[in-house]
PQR file of N, CA, C, O and H, with PARSE charges and radii, in Angstrom:
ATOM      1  N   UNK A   1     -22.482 -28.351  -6.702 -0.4000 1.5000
ATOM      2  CA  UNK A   1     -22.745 -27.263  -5.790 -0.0000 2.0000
ATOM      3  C   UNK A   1     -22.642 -27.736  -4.344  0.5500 1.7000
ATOM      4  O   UNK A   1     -21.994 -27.155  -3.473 -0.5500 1.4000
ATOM      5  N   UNK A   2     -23.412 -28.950  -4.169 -0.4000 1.5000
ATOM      6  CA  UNK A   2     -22.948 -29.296  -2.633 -0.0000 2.0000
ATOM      7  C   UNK A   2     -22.034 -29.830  -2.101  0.5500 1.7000
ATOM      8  O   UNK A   2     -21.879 -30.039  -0.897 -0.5500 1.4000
ATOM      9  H   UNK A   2     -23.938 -29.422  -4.877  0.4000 1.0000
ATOM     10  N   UNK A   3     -21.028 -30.214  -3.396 -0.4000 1.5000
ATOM     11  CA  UNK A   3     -19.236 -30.316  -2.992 -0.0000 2.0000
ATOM     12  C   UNK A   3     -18.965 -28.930  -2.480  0.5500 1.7000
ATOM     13  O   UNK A   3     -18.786 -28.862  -1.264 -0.5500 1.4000
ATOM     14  H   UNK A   3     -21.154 -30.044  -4.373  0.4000 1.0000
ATOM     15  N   UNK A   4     -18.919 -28.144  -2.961 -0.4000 1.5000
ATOM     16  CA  UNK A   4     -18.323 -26.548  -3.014 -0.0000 2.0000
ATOM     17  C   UNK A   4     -19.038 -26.317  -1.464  0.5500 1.7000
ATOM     18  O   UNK A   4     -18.249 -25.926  -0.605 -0.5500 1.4000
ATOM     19  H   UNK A   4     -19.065 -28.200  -3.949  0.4000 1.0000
ATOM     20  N   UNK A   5     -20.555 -26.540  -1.007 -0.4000 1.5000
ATOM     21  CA  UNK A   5     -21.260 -26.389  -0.150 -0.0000 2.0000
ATOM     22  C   UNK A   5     -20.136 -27.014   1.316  0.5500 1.7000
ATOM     23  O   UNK A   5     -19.422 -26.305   2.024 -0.5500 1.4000
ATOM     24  H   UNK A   5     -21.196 -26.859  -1.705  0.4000 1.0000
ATOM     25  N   UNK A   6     -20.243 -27.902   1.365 -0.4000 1.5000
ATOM     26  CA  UNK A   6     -19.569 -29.167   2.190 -0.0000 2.0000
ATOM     27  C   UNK A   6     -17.894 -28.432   2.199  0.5500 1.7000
ATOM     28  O   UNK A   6     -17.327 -28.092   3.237 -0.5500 1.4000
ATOM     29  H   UNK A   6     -20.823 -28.478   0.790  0.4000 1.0000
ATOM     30  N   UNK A   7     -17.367 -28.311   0.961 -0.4000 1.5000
ATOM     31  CA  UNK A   7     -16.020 -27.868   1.199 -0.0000 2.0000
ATOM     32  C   UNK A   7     -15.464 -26.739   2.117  0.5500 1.7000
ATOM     33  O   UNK A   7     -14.473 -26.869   2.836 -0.5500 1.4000
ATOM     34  H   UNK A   7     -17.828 -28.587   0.118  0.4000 1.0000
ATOM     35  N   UNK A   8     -16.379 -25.384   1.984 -0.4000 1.5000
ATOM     36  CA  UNK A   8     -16.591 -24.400   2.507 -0.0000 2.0000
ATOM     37  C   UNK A   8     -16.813 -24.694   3.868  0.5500 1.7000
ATOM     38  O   UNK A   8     -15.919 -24.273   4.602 -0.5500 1.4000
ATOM     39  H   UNK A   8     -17.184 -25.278   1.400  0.4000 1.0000
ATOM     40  N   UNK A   9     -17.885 -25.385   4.514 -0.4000 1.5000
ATOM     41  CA  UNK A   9     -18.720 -25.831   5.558 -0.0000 2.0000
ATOM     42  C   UNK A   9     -17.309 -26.274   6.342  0.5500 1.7000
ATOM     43  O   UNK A   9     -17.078 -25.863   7.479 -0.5500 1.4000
ATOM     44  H   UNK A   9     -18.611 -25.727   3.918  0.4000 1.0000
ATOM     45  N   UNK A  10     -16.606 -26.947   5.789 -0.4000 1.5000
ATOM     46  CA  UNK A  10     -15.500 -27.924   6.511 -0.0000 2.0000
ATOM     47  C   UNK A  10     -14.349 -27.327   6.658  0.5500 1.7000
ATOM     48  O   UNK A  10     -13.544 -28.033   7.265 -0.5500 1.4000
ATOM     49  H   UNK A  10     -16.794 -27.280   4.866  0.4000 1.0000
ATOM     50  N   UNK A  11     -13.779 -25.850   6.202 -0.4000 1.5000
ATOM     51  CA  UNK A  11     -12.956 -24.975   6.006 -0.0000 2.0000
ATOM     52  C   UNK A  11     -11.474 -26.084   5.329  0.5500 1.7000
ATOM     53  O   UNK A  11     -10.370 -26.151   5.869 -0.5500 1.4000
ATOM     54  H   UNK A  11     -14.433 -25.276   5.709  0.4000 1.0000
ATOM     55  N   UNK A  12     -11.880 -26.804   4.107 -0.4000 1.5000
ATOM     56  CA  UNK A  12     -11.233 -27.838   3.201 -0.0000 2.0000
ATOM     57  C   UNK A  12     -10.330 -27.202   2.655  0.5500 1.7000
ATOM     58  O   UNK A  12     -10.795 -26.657   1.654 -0.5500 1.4000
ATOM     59  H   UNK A  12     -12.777 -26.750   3.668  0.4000 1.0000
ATOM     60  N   UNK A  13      -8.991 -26.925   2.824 -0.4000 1.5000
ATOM     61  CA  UNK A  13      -8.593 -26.367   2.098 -0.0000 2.0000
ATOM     62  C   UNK A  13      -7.770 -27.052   0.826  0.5500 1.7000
ATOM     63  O   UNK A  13      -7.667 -28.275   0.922 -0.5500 1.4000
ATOM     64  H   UNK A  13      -8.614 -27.368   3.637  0.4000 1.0000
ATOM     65  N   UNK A  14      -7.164 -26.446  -0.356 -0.4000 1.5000
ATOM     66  CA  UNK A  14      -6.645 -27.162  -1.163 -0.0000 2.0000
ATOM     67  C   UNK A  14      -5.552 -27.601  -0.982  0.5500 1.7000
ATOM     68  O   UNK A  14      -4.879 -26.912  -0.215 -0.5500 1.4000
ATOM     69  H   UNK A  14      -7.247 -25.453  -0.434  0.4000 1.0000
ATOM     70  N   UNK A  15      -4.970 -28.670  -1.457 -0.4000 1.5000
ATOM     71  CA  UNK A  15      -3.902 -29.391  -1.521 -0.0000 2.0000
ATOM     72  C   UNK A  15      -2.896 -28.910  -2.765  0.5500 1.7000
ATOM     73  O   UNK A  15      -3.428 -28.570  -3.823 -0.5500 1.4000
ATOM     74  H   UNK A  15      -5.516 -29.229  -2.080  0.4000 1.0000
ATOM     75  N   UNK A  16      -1.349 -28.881  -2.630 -0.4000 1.5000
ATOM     76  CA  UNK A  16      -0.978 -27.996  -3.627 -0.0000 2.0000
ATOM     77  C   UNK A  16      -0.829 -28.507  -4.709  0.5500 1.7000
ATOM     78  O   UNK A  16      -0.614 -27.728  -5.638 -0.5500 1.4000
ATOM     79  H   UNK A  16      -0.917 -29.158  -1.771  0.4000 1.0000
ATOM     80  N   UNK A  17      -0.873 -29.731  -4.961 -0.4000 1.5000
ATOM     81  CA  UNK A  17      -1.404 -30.395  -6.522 -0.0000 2.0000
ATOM     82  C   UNK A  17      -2.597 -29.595  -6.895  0.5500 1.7000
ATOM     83  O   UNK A  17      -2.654 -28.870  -7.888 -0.5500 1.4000
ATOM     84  H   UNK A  17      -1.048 -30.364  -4.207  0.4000 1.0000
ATOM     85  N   UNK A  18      -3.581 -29.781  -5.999 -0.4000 1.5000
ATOM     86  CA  UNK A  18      -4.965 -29.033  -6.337 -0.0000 2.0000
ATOM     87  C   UNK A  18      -4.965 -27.840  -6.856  0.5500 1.7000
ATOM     88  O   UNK A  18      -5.779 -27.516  -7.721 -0.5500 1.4000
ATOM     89  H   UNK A  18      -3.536 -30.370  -5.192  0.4000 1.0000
ATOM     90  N   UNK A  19      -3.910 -26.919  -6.319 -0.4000 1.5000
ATOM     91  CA  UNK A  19      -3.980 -25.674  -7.046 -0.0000 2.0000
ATOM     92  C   UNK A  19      -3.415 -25.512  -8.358  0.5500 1.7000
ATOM     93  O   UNK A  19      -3.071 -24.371  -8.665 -0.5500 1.4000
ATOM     94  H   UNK A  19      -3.249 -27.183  -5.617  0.4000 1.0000
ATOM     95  N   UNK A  20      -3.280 -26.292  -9.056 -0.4000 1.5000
ATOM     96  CA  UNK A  20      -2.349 -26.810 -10.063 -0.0000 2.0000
ATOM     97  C   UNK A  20      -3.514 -26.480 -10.822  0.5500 1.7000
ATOM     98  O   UNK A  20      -3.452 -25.366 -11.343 -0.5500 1.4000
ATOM     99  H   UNK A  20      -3.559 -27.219  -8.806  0.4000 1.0000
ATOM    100  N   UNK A  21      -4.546 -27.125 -11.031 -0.4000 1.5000
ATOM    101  CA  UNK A  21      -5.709 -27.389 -11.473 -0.0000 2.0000
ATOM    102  C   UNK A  21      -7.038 -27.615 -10.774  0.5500 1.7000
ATOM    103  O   UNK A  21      -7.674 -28.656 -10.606 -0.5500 1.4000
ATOM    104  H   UNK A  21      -4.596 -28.030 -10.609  0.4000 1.0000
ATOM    105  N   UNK A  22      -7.388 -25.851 -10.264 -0.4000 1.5000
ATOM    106  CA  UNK A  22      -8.727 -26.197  -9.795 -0.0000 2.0000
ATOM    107  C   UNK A  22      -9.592 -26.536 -10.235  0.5500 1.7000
ATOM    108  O   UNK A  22     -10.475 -26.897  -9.457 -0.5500 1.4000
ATOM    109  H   UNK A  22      -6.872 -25.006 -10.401  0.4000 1.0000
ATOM    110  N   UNK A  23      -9.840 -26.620 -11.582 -0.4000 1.5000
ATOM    111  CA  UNK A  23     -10.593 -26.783 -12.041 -0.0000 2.0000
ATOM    112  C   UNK A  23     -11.602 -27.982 -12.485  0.5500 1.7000
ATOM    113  O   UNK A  23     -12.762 -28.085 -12.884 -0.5500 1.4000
ATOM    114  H   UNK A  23      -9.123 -26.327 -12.215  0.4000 1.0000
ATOM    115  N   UNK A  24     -10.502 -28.828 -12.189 -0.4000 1.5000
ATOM    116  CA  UNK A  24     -10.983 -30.545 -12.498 -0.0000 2.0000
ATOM    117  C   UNK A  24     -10.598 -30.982 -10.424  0.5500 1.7000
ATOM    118  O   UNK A  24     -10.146 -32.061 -10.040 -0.5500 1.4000
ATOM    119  H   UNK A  24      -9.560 -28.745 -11.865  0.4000 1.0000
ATOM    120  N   UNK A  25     -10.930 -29.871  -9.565 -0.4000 1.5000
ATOM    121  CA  UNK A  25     -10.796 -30.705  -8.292 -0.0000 2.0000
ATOM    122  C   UNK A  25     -12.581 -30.030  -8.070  0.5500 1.7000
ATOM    123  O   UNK A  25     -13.211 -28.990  -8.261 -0.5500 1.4000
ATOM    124  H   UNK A  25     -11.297 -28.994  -9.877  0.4000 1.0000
ATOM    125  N   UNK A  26     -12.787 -31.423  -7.552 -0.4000 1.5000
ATOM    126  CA  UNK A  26     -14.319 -31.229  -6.701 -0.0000 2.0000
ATOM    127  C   UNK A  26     -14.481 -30.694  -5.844  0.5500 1.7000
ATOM    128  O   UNK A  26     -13.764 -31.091  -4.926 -0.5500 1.4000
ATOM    129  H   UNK A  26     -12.275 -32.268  -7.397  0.4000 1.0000
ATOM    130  N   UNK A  27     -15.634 -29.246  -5.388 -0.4000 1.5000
ATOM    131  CA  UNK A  27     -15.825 -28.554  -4.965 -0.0000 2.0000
ATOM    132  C   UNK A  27     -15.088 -27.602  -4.604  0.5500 1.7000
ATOM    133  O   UNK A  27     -14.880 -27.239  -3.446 -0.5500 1.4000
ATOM    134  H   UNK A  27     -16.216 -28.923  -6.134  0.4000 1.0000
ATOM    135  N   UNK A  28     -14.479 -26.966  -5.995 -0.4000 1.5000
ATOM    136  CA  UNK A  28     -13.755 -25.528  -5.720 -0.0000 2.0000
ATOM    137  C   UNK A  28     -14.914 -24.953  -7.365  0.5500 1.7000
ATOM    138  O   UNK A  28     -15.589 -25.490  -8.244 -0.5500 1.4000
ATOM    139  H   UNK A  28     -14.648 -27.260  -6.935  0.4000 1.0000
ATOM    140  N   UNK A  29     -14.468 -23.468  -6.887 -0.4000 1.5000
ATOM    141  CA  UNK A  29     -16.130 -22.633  -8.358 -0.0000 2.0000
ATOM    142  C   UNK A  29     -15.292 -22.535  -9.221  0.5500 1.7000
ATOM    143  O   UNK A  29     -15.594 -21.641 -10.012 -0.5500 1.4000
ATOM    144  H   UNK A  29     -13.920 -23.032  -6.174  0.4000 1.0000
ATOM    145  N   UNK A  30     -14.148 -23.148  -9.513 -0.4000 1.5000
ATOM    146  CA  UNK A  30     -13.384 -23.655 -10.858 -0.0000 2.0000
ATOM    147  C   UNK A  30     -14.077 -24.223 -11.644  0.5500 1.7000
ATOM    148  O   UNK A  30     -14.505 -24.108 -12.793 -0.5500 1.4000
ATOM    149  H   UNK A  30     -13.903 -23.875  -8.871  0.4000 1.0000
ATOM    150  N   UNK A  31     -14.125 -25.195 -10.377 -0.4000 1.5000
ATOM    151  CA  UNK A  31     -15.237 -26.569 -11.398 -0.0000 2.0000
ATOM    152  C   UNK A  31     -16.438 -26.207 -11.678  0.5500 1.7000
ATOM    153  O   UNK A  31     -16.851 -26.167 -12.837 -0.5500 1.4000
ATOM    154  H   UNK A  31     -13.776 -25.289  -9.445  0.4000 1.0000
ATOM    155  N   UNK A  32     -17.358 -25.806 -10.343 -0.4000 1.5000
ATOM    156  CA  UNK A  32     -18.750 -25.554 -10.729 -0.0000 2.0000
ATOM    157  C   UNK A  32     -18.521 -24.683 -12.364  0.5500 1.7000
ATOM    158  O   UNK A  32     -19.030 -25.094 -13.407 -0.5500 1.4000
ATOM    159  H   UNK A  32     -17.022 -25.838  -9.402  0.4000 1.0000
ATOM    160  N   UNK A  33     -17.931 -23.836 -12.291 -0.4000 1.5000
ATOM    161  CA  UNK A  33     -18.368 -22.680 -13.358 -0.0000 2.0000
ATOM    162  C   UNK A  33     -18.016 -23.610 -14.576  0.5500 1.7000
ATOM    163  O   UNK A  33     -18.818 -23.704 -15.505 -0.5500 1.4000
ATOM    164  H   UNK A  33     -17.518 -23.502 -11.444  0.4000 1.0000
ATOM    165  N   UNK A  34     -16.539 -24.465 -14.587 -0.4000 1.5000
ATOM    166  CA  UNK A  34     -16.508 -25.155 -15.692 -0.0000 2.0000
ATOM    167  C   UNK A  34     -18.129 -26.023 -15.934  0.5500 1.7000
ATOM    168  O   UNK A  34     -18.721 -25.776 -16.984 -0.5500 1.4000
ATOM    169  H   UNK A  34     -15.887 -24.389 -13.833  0.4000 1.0000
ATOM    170  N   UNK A  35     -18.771 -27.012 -14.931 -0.4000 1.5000
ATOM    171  CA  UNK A  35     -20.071 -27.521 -15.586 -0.0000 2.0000
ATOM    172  C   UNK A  35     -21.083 -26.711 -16.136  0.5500 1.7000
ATOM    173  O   UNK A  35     -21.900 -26.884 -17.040 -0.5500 1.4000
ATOM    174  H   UNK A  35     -18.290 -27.212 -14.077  0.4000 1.0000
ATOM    175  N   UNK A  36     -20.796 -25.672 -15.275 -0.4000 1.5000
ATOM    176  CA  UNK A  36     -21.892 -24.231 -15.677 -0.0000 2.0000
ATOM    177  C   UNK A  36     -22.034 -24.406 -17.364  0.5500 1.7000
ATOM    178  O   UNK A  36     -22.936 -24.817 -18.094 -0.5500 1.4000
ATOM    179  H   UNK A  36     -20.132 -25.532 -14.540  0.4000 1.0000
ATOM    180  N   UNK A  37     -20.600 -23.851 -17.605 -0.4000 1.5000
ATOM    181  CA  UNK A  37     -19.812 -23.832 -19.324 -0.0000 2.0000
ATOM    182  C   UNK A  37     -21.146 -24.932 -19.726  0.5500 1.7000
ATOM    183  O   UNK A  37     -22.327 -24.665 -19.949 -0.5500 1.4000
ATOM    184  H   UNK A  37     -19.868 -23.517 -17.012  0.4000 1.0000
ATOM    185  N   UNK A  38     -20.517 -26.087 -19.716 -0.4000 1.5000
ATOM    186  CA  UNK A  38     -20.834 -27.688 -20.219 -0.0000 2.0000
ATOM    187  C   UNK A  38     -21.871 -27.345 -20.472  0.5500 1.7000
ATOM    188  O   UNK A  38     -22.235 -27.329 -21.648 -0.5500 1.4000
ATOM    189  H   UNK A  38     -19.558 -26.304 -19.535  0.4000 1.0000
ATOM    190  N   UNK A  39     -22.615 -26.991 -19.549 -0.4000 1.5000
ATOM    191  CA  UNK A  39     -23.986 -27.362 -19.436 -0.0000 2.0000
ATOM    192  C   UNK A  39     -24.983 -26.314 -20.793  0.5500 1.7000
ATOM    193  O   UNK A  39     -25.675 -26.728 -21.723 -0.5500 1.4000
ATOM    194  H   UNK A  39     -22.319 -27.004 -18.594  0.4000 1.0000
ATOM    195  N   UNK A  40     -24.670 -24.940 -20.384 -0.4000 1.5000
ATOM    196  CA  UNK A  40     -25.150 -24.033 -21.024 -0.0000 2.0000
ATOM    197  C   UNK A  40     -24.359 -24.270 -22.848  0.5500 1.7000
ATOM    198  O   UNK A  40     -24.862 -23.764 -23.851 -0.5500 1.4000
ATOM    199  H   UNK A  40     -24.108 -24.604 -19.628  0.4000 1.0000
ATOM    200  N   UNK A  41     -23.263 -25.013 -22.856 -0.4000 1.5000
ATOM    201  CA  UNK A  41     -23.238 -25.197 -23.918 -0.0000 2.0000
ATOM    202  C   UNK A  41     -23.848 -26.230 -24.897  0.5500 1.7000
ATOM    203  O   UNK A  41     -24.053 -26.042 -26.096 -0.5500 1.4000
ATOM    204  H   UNK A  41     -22.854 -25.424 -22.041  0.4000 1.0000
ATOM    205  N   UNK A  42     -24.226 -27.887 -23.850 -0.4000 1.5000
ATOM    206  CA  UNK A  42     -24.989 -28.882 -24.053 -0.0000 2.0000
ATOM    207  C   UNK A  42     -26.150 -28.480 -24.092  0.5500 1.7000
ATOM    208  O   UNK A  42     -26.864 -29.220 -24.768 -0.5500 1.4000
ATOM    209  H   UNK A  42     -24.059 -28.040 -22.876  0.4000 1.0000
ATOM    210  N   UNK A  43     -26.884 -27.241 -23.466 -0.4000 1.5000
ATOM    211  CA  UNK A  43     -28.477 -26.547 -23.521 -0.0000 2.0000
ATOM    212  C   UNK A  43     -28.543 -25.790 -25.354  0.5500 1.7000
ATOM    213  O   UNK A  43     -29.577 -25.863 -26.018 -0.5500 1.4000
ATOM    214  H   UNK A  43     -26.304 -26.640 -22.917  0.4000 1.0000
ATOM    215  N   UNK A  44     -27.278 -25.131 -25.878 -0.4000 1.5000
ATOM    216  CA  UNK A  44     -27.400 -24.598 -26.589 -0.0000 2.0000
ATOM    217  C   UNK A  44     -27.107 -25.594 -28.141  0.5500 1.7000
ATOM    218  O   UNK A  44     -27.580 -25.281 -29.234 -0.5500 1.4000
ATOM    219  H   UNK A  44     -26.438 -25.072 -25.338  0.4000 1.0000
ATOM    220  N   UNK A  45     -26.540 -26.381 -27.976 -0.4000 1.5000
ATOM    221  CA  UNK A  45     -26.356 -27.502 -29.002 -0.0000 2.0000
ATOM    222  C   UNK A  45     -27.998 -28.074 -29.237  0.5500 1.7000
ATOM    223  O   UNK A  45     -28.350 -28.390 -30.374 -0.5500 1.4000
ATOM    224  H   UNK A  45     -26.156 -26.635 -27.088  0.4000 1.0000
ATOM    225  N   UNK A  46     -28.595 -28.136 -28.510 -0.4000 1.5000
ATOM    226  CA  UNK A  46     -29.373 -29.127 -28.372 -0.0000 2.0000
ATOM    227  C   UNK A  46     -31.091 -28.656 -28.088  0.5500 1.7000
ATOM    228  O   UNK A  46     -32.080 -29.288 -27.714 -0.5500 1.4000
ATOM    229  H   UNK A  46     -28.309 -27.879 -27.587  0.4000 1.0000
ATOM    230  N   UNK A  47     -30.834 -27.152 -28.498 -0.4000 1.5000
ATOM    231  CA  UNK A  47     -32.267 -26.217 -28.618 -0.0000 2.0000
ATOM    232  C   UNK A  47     -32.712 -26.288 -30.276  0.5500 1.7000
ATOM    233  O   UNK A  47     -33.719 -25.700 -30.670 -0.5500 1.4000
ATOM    234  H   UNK A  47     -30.031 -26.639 -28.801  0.4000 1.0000
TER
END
């Protein structure tokens, strides 16, 4: 979140590899939402 925070803050924009795959680049809500996934799925494995 405070990649995405910082990225924004710095008006960072992407690089065009990056748009290739936002999803695995740090601090775009590609990624966040992908750990989101992870996470809520590692919460649900493991209840």
């Amino acid at each position: 979140m405070i990649e995405l925070i910082e990225r924004v803050e710095a008006k960072k924009a992407l690089r065009e590899s990056e748009l290739e795959s936002p999803e695995s680049t740090s601090g775009t809500p590609e990624k966040l939402y992908k750990i989101r996934g992870s996470a809520i799925d590692d919460y649900n494995r493991n209840r």
